[in-house]
C-alpha positions as CSV (number, residue, x, y, z in Angstrom):
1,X,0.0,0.0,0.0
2,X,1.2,3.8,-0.4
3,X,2.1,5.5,2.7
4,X,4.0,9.2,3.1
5,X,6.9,8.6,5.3
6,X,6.4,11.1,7.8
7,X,3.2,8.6,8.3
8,X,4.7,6.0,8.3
9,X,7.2,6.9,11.1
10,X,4.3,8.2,13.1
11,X,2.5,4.8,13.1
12,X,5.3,2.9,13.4
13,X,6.0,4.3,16.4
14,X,2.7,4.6,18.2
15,X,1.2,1.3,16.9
16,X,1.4,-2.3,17.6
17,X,4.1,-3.6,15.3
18,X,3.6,-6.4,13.1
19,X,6.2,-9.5,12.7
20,X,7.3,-8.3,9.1
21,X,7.6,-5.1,7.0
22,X,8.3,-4.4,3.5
23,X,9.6,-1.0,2.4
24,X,9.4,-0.5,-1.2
25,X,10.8,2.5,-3.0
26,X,12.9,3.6,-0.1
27,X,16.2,5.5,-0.1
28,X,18.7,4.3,2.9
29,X,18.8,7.5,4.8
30,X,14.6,7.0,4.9
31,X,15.1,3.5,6.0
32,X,17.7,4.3,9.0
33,X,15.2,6.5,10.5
34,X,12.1,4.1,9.9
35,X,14.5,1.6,11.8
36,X,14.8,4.1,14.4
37,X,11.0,4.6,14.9
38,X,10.5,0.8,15.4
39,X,13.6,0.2,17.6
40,X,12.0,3.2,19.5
41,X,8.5,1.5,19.6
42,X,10.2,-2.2,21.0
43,X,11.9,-0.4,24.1
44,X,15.6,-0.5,25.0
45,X,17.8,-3.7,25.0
46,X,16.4,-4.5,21.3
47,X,18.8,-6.0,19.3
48,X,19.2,-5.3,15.6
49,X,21.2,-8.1,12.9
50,X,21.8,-7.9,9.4
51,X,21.2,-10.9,6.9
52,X,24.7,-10.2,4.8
53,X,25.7,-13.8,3.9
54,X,23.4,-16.2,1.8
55,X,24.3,-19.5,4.1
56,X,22.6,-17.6,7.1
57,X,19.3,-18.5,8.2
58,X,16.9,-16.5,8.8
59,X,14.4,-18.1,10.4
60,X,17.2,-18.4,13.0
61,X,17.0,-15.2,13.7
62,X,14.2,-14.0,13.6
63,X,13.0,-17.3,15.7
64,X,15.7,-18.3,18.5
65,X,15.3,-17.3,21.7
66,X,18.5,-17.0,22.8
67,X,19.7,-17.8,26.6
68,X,17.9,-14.8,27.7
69,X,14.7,-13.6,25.7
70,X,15.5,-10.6,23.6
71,X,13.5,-8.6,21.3
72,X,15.0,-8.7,17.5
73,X,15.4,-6.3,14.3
74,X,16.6,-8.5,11.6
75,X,17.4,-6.8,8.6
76,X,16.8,-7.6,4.8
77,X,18.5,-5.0,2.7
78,X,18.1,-6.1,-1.2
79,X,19.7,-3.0,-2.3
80,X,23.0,-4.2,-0.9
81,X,22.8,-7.7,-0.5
82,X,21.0,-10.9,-3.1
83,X,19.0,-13.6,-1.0
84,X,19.5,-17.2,-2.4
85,X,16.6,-19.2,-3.3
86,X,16.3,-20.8,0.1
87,X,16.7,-17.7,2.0
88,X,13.4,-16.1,0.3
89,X,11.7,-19.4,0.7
90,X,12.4,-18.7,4.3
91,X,11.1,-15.1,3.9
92,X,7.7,-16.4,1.9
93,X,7.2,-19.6,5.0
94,X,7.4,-16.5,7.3
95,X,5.1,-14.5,6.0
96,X,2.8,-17.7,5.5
97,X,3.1,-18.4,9.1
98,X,0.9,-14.9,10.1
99,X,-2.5,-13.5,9.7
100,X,-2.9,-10.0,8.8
101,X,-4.7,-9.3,12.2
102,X,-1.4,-10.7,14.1
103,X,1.0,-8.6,16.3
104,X,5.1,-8.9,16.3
105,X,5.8,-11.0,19.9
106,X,9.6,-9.4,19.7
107,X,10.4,-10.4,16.8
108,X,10.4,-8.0,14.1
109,X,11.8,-8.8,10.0
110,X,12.3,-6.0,8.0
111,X,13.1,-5.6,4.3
112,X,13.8,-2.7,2.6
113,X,14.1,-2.1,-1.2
114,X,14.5,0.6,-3.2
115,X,15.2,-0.1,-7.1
116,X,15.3,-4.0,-7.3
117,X,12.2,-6.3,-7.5
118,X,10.9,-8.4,-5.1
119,X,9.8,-12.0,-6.2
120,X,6.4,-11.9,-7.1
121,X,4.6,-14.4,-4.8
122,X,6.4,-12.6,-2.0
123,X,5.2,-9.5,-2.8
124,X,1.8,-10.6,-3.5
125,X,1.2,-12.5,-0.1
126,X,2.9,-9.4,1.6
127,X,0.3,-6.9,0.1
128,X,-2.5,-9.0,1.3
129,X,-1.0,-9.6,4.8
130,X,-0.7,-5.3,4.8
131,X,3.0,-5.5,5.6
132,X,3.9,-3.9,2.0
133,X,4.4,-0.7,2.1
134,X,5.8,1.7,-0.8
135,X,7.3,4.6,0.7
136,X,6.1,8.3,-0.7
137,X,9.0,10.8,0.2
138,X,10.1,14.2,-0.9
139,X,13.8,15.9,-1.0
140,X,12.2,17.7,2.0
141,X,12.0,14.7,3.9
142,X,15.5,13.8,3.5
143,X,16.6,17.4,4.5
144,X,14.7,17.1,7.5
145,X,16.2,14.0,8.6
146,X,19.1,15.5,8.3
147,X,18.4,18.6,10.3
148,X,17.2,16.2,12.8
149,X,20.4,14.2,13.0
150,X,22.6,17.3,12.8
151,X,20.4,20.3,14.8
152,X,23.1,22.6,15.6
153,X,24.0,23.2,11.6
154,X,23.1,25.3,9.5
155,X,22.9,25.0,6.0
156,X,22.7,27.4,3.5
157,X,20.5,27.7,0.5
158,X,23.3,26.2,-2.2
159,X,24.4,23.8,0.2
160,X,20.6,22.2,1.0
161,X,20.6,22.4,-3.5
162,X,24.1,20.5,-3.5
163,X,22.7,17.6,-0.9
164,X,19.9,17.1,-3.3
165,X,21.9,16.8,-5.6
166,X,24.6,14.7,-4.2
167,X,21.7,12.5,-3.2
168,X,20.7,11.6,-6.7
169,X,24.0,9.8,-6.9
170,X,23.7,7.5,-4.0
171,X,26.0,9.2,-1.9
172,X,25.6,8.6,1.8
173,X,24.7,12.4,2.7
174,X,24.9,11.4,6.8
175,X,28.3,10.5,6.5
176,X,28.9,13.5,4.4
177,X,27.8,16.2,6.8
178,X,29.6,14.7,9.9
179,X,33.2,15.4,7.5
180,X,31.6,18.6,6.4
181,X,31.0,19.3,10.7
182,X,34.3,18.0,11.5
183,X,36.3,19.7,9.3
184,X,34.7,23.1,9.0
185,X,34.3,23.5,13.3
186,X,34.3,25.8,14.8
187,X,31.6,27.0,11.9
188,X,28.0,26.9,12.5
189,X,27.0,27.8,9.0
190,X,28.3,25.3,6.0
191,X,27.8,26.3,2.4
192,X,28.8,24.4,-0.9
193,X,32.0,24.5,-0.8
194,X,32.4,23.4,3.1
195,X,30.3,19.8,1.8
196,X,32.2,19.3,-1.5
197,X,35.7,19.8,0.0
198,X,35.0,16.9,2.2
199,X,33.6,14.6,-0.9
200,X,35.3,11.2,-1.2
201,X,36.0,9.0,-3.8
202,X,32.2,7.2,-3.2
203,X,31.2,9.9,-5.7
204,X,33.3,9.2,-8.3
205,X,32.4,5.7,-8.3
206,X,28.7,6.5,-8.3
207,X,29.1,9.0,-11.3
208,X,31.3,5.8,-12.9
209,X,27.9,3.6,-12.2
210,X,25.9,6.4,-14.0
211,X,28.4,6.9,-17.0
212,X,27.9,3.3,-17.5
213,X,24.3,3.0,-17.3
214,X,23.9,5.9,-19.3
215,X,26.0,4.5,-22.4
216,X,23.3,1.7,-22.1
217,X,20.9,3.9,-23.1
218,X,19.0,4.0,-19.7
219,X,18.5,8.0,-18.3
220,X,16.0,7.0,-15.7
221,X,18.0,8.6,-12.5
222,X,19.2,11.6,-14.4
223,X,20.3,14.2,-11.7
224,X,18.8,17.4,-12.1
225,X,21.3,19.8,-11.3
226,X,20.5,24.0,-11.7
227,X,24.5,25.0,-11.0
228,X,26.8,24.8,-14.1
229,X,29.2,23.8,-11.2
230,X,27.9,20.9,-10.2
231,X,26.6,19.4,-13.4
232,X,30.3,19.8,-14.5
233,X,30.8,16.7,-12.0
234,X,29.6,13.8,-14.3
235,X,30.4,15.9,-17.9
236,X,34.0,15.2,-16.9
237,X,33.3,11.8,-16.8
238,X,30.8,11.4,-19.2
239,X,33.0,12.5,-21.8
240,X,35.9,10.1,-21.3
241,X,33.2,7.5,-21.5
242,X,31.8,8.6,-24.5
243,X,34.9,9.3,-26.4
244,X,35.7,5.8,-25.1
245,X,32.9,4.5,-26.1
246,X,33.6,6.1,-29.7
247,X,36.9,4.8,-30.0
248,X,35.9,1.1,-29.1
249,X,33.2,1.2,-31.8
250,X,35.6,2.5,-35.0
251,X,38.2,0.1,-33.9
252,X,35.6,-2.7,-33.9
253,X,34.2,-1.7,-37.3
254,X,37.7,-0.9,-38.8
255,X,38.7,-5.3,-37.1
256,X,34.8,-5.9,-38.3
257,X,34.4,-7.4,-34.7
258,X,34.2,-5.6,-31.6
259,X,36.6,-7.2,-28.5
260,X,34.6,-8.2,-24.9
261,X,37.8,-8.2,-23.1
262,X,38.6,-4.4,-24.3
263,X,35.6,-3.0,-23.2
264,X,35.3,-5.0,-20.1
265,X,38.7,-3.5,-19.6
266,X,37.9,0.3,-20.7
267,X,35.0,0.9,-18.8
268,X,35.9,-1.9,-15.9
269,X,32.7,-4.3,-15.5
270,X,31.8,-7.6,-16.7
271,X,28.3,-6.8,-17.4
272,X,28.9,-5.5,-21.1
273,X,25.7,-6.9,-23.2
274,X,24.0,-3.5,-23.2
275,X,26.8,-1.7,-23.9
276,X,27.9,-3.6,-27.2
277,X,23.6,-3.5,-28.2
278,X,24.3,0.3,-27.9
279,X,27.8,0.5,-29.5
280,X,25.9,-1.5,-32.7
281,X,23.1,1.1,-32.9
282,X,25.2,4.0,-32.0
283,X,26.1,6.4,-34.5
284,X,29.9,7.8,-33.8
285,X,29.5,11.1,-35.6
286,X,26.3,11.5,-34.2
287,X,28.0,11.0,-30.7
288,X,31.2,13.4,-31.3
289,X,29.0,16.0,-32.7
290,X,26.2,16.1,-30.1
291,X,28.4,16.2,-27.4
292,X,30.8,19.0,-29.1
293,X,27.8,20.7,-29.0
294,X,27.2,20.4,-25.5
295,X,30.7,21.6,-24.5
296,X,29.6,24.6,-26.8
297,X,26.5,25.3,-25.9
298,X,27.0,25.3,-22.4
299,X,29.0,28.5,-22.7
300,X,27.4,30.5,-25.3
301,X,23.6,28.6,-24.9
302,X,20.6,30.4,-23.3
303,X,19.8,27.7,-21.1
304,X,21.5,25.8,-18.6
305,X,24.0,23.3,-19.1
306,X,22.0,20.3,-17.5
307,X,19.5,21.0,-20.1
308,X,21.9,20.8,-22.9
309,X,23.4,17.4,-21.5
310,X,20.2,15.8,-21.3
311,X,18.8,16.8,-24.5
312,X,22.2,15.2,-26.0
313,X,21.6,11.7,-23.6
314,X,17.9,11.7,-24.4
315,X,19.1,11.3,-28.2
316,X,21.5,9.1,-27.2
317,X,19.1,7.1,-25.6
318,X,16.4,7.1,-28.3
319,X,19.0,6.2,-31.0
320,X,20.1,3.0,-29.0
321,X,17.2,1.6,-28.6
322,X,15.4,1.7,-31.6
């Protein structure tokens, strides 16, 4: 069912729990707090494990008593970590075991997932038990998370823009703003430039991740970015992919065969398929030119450079997959 998040962590910490919640569509930094509510809601002494190893049982768990009876969070995370086959069959005979009227006796499983699926009969016997639940948020929701965990800072206008859009790339924004705190003390203001000297290289990778999926022709988490600044971020990287991506295609068609083991090298991942579909529909002058334009337009254009790139990687994307 849909639920706003702010409800959500009202109810989960007023109401009787139940033995098992799903959270569907839900960023980490939402999760941690909805973890919080129902650790809050079970009392002190409440333990909290983390299936992270697909030998583990769960059911062990989530039903053992222990020596000393304990009340129990155990934690699915399927953003971060696959369940085998056995390990959902555990989830799905759990689920079976409860009525929707039933009440968690200490024992509490939850699973949280944001952008990959959930087996289908899982999902389907969760929505009728009511323990599914697909998270409605906003960007405000996350910032006030944040000025929750961090109440003495202040943020200023470009820096509350640059979290949003830090967060679009996965980047853990918590740990972010305790380096930002750290290092910019004794200030109680931070601005832009206070967050981004602090950035590791987590956001590289996660603009890598993007670079990749974007030369498979998929733009669905295309940051949205209003300072030329900080869209300059992924063009950097963007465009040794693309050249790349160029060069790997003429030297293919010039050997009339392109080489696995050259990509896999070039852009560093196994998982190629989608990039040599897009390298066989992609036009290279197309490429070179469009994003020549882009590095053009984005000085003398009259609108922003994010709109520019994306126009460029909409085509992109269009010409791949037709």
């Amino acid at each position: 069912m849909l639920k706003k998040y702010q409800q959500l962590k009202v109810e989960l910490s007023k109401k009787e729990l139940k033995p098992v919640y799903f959270f569907a569509n839900c960023p980490k930094i939402i999760f941690r707090d909805l973890l919080s509510s129902i650790k809050e809601n079970m009392g002190k002494k409440t333990e909290v494990f983390s299936i992270s190893s697909q030998k583990e049982k769960i059911s062990d768990f989530f039903y053992s008593q222990g020596f000393f009876y304990s009340k129990k969070i155990v934690i699915l995370d399927l953003e971060t970590f696959s369940p085998s086959p056995h390990q959902f069959e555990e989830i799905y005979g759990i689920l079976k075991k409860y009525s929707k009227s039933e009440r968690s006796s200490g024992r509490v499983l939850v699973v949280r997932t944001e952008r990959k699926p959930v087996p289908k009969n899982i999902s389907e016997l969760a929505e009728d038990l009511q323990v599914f639940f697909w998270v409605i948020w906003t960007y405000e929701d996350i910032m006030f998370i944040l000025k929750t965990l961090f109440p003495d800072v202040k943020l200023t206008d470009d820096a509350e823009n640059f979290l949003k859009n830090l967060f679009q790339f996965n980047v853990d924004l918590v740990s972010v703003l305790k380096k930002a705190v750290i290092y910019s003390y004794p200030k109680k203001y931070l601005n832009r430039e206070d967050i981004a000297s602090v950035l590791s290289d987590e956001l590289s990778m996660n603009i890598r991740k993007f670079a990749i999926q974007v030369l498979e022709g998929n733009l669905k988490n295309f940051p949205i970015m209003e300072r030329s600044e900080d869209i300059n971020l992924i063009l950097s990287t963007l465009s040794s992919y693309f050249f790349s991506f160029v060069r790997l295609k003429v030297d293919g068609s010039a050997r009339g065969s392109l080489k696995k083991i050259q990509i896999e090298n070039e852009f560093k991942t196994k998982d190629i398929d989608k990039i040599i579909a897009s390298m066989k529909r992609a036009n290279s002058s197309d490429i070179v030119h469009g994003f020549l334009d882009v590095l053009f337009r984005s000085r003398a254009g009259n609108y922003s450079l994010s709109f520019y790139l994306f126009r460029f990687l909409k085509d992109f994307s269009d010409a791949v997959k037709t």
